[in-house]
C-alpha positions, 0 to 999 in steps of 0.5 A: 631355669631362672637363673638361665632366664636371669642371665638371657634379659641381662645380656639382652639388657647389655646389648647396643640397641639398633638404631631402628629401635633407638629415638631418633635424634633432634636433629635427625627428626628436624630433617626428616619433617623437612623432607616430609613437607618438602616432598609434597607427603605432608601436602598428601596428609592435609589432602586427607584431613580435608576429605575428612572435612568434605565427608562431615560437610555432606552429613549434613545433606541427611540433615538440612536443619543442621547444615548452617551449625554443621558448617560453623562448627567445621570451621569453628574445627579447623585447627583440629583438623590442623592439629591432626594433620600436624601429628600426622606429619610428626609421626611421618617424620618419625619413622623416616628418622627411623630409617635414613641416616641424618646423611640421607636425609639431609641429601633429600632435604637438598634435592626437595629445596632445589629447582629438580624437588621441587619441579618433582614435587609439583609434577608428582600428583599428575604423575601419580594420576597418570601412573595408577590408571598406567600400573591399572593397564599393565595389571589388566594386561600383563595379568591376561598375558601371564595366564595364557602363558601359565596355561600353554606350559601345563598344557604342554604338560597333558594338563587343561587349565 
């Protein structure tokens, strides 16, 4: 059975490995963070680490002799929270790479640095907005709907539900 083994992780060795499991390219990953900040993404993930500064801020309403060291310290943080904020971007721009082509990528870097991205991008978190409190409606709705529907059918069937 080893030799069997042996000769299985050797051809699985010998194989070409998927590009999805490959390191992405330099050039690929350059792309891909450009199209991460462009796209307004990294803007979500500084939102993130700023809520996370906001949230240790209000900490210090449970402590109020701390509050003047709580804020010196945070501010004394900022390229921490700058740095975590990077990463996140870095590790977005990863997986990107990992799934679009430098073609693609390419093709969303022109369109987020052209007047139409970028009026996407500016319009995206209204949109965002607008679109929860939209899909929220249409669950509720279509939820109701839908069961009123499943209902009528199994009472076709002689079944109460």
């Amino acid at each position: 059975m080893r030799p069997l083994f042996a000769a299985l992780l050797a051809l699985a060795l010998a194989l070409p490995v998927h590009a999805e499991d490959a390191a992405p390219e330099a050039d690929s990953l350059r792309l891909a963070r450009l199209v991460v900040e462009s796209s307004g993404l990294a803007r979500s993930f500084r939102a993130l680490t700023d809520a996370m500064r906001a949230d240790m801020a209000r900490s210090a309403a449970t402590r109020p002799e701390l509050a003047k060291d709580l804020q010196t310290a945070l501010s004394e943080m900022q390229p921490d929270f700058d740095a975590e904020t990077d990463a996140m971007t870095t590790r977005a721009a990863a997986l990107y790479a990992q799934k679009l082509s430098r073609r693609e990528l390419a093709d969303c870097a022109v369109f987020f640095g052209g007047a139409s991205g970028k009026a996407y991008v500016a319009a995206q978190p209204a949109l965002l907005g607008d679109l929860g409190l939209a899909v929220s409606q249409w669950r509720g709705a279509a939820s109701v709907g839908l069961m009123t529907r499943l209902r009528e059918k199994l009472r076709a069937k002689g079944k109460d539900f």
